[in-house]
C-alpha positions in Angstrom: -21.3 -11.1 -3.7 -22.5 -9.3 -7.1 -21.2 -10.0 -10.3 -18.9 -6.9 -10.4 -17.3 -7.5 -6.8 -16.5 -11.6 -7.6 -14.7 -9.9 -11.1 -12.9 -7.3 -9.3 -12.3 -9.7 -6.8 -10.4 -12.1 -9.3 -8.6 -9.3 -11.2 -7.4 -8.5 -8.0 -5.7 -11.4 -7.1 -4.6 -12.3 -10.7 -2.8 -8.7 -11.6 -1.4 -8.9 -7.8 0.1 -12.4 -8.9 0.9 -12.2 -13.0 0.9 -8.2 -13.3 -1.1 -6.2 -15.8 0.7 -7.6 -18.6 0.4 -11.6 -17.4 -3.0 -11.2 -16.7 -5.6 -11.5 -19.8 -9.6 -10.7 -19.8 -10.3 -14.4 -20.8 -8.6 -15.4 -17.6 -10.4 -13.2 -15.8 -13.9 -14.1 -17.2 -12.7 -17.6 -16.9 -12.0 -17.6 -13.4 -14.9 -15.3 -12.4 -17.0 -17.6 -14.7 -18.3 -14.5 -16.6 -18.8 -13.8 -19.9 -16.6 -11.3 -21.8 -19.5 -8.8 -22.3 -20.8 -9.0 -18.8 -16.8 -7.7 -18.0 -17.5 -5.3 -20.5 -20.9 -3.9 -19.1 -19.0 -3.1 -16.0 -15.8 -2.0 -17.4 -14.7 -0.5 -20.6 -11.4 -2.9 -21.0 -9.0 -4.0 -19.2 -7.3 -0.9 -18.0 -10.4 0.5 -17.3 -10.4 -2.6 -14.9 -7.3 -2.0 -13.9 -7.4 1.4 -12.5 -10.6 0.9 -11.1 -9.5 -1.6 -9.0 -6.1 0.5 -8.1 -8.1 3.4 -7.3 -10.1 1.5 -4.7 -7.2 -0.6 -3.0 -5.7 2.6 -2.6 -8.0 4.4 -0.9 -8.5 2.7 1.9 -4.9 2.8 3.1 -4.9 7.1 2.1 -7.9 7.9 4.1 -6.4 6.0 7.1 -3.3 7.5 7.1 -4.9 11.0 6.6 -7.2 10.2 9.9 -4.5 9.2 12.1 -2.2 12.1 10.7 -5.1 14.6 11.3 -6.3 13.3 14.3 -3.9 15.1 16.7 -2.6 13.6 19.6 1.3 13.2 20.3 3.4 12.5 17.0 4.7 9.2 18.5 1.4 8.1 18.7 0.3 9.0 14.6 3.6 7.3 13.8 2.6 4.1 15.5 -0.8 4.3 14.1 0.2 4.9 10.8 3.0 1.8 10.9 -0.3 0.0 12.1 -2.0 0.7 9.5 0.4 -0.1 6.6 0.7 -3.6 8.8 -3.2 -4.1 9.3 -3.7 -3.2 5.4 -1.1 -5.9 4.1 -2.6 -8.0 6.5 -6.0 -7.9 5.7 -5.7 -6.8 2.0 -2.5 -9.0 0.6 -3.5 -9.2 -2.8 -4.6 -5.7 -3.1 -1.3 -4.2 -1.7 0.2 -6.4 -4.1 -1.7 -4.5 -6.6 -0.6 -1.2 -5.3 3.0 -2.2 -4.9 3.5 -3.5 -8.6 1.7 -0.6 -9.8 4.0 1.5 -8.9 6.9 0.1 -10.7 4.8 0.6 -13.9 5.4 3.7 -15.9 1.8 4.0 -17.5 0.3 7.3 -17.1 -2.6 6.6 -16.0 -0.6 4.8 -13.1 1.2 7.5 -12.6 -1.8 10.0 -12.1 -3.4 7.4 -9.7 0.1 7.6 -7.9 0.4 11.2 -7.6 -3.5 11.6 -6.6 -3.0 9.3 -3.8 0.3 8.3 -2.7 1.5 12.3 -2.6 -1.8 12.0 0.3 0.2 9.3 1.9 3.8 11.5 2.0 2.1 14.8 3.3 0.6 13.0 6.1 3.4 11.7 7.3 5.3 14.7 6.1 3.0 17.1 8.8 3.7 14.7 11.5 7.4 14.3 11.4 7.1 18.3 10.6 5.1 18.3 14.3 7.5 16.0 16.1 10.4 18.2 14.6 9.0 21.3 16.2 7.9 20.1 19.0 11.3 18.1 19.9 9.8 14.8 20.3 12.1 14.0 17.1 15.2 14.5 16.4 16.2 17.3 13.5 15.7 15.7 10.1 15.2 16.5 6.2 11.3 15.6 6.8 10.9 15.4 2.9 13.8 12.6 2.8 12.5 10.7 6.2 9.2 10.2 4.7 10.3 8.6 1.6 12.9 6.8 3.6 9.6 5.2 6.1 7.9 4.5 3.4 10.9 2.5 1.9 11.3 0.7 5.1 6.8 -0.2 5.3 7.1 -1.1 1.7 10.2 -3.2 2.0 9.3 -5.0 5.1 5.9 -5.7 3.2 6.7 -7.1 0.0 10.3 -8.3 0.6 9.3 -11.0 3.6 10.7 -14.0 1.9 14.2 -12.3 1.4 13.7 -11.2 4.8 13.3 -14.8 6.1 15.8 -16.5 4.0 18.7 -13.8 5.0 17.7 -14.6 8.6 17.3 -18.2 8.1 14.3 -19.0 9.8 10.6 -19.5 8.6 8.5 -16.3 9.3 11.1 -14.1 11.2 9.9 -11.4 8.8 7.0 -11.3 10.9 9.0 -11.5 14.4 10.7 -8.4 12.4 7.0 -6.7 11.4 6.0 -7.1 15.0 8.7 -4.7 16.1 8.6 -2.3 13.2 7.2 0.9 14.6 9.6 0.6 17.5 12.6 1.0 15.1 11.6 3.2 12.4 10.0 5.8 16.0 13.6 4.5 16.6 15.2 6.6 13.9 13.4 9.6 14.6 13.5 10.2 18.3 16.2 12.7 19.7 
């Protein structure tokens, strides 16, 4: 691992667990047992650190989507994939979608560009394929605009809210139970 990926690495996990605000550059340096100027030669500050790292958590997860949405096939099938791959992102990239999620609630404008740039990628992918399983019948006749947000809400909740989850069920990891069956309740909303 280079220098630059062990302090992205800890930024990461430090601004997904104290936010941008909790989370100071002597921490970081500390923890990625850097110096303050070696930060510096890669990044400008910490925002510049910040947004980096945003930009390439986010990515990822937009390219995916985009590549199942334009990948054709039967609309029940892209909405499974992209369910999958919201799951298979948190999964393998906890801290990052942490990241992502908090950023969000931030109303920087920088954030907000990053936002805009990549999460409005996110809503017209699944936009066109609920628009394609509209048309074609497979789902039922919906405000595609609203049902996008709404599956969104419902990956993002399930994703970030899976202690509530457990503790309003009452058992250890039911979110995950929960999770497991995800795609078969949002396709459940949708079909005809």
């Amino acid at each position: 691992m280079t220098t630059k990926e062990r302090i992205e690495r800890v930024a990461t996990r430090l601004f997904a667990l104290y936010g941008f605000d909790g989370t100071s550059i002597r921490r970081i340096v500390g923890e990625a047992r850097v110096t303050k100027p070696v930060l510096y030669y890669y990044f400008k500050d910490k925002r510049s650190l910040y947004l980096s790292l945003l930009e390439e958590a986010v990515a990822p997860l937009c390219d995916e989507v985009e590549r199942i949405a334009d990948g054709g096939g039967p609309p029940v099938k892209q909405m499974k994939g992209i369910i999958v791959a919201f799951l298979q992102f948190y999964r393998e990239r906890p801290s990052e979608f942490q990241l992502l999620h908090q950023a969000v609630e931030r109303r920087e404008r920088e954030v907000q560009l990053i936002a805009q740039k990549y999460f409005r990628r996110i809503f017209l992918s699944i936009s066109r394929v609920l628009d394609e399983g509209v048309d074609r019948k497979i789902f039922r006749s919906l405000h595609v605009s609203q049902t996008t947000f709404s599956v969104i809400a419902i990956l993002v909740y399930y994703l970030t809210r899976a202690h509530v989850i457990d503790e309003v069920l009452g058992q250890k990891k039911a979110s995950e139970d929960l999770m497991e069956t995800l795609s078969q309740h949002v396709l459940g909303l949708l079909h005809t």
